[in-house]
C-alpha positions in Angstrom: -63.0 9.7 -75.2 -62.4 12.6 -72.8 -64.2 10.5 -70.1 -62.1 7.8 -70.8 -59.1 9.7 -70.7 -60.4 11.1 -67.6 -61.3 8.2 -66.1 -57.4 6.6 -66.9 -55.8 9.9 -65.4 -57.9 8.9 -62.3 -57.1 5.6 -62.1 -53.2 6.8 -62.8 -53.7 9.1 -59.7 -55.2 6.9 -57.4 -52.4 4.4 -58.2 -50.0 6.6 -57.8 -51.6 7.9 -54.6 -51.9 4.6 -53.2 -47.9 4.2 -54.0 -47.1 7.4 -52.6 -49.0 6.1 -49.4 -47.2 3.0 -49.4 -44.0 4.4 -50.0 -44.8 7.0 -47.1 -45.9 4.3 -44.8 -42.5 2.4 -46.1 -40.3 5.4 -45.1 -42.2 6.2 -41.9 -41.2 2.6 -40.7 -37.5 3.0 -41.8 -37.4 6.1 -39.9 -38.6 4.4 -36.8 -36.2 1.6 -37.1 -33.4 4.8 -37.4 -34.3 6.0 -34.7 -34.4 2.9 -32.9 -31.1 1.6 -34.1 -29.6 5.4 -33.4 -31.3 5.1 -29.7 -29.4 1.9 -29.8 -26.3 3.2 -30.3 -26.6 5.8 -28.1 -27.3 3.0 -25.3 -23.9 1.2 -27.2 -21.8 4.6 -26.8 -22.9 5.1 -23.2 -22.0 1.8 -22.3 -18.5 1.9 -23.5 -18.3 5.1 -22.3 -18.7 3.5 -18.6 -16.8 0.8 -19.1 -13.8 2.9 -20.5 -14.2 5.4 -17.3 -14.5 2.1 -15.0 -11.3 0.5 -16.9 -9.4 3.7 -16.1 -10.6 4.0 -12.7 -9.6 0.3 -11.6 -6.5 0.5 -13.8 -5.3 3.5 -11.8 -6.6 1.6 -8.3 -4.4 -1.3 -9.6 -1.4 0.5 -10.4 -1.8 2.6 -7.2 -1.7 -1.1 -5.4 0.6 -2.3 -7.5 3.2 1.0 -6.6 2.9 0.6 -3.3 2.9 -3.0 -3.2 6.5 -2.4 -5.1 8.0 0.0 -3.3 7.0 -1.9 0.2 9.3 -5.2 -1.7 11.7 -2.6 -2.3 11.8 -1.3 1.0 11.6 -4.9 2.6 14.6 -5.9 0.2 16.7 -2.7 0.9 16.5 -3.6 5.2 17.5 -7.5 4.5 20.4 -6.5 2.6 21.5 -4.3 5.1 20.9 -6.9 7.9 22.9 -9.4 5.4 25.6 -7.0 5.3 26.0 -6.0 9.0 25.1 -10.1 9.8 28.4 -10.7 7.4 30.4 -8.0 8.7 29.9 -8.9 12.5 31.0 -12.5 10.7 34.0 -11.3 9.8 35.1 -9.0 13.2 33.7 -12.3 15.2 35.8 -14.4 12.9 38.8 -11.9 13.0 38.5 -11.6 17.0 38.1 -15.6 17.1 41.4 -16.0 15.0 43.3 -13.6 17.3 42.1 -15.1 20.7 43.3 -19.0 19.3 46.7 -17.0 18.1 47.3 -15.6 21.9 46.2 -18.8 23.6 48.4 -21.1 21.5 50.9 -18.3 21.9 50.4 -18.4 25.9 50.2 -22.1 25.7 53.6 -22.1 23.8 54.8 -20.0 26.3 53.6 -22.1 29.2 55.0 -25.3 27.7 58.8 -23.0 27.4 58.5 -22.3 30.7 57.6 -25.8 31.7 60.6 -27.3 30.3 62.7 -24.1 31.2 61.3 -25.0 35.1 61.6 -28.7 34.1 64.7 -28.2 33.4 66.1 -26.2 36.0 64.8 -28.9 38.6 67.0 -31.1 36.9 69.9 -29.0 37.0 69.3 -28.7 40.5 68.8 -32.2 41.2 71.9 -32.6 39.6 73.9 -29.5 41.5 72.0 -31.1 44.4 73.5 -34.6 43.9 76.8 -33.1 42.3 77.4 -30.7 45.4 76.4 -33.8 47.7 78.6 -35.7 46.2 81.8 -33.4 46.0 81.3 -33.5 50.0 81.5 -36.8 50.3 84.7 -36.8 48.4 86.2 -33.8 50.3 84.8 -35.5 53.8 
């Protein structure tokens, strides 16, 4: 009966030997897959890492762009609104000097018609002196 309950303890021992084994061989594989997976997400973390570095880099590059690009329209706007306002206000003296040269010439030409008739007018009386005077000698003759 002792061999027997020998020979069961041995049997119990090699089974659970064999389990330990499997369960060692179990956990070894789990540990490689671990450390795979953890290799993996180093590879993951390294990768973002670049593309958040890369991101920043062209986000700076575009905004750099962008600024400059910005303050050129600025700049470009800034010079066409001062041409607009120097275009207008030559408008307005050219418009002001344009109203002020047809004032004088209508004035001169009002002037020149007066003195027209005034002339026109003074012919006459002459004529009529003329034709008056030569006819007051007829009458004193």
């Amino acid at each position: 009966e002792k061999e027997l309950l020998i020979q069961k303890l041995n049997q119990q021992v090699k089974e659970s030997t064999q389990q330990i084994e499997i369960k060692a061989r179990t956990f070894k594989m789990l540990e490689d897959k671990y450390k795979e997976k953890e290799s993996v997400i180093n590879k993951l973390e390294q990768e973002k890492s670049k593309l958040e570095t890369y991101t920043k880099v062209s986000i700076s590059q575009f905004k750099e762009k962008f600024m400059q690009s910005l303050d050129s329209a600025k700049s470009e706007k800034n010079k066409l609104e001062n041409h607009l306002e120097n275009v207008i206000n030559n408008y307005k003296k050219n418009r002001e000097t344009s109203n002020r040269e047809e004032r004088l010439i209508m004035s001169a030409m009002y002037e020149i018609g007066l003195r027209t008739i005034d002339a026109n007018i003074s012919a006459q009386l002459g004529k009529y002196n003329n034709n008056n005077n030569n006819n007051n000698t007829l009458l004193d003759v």
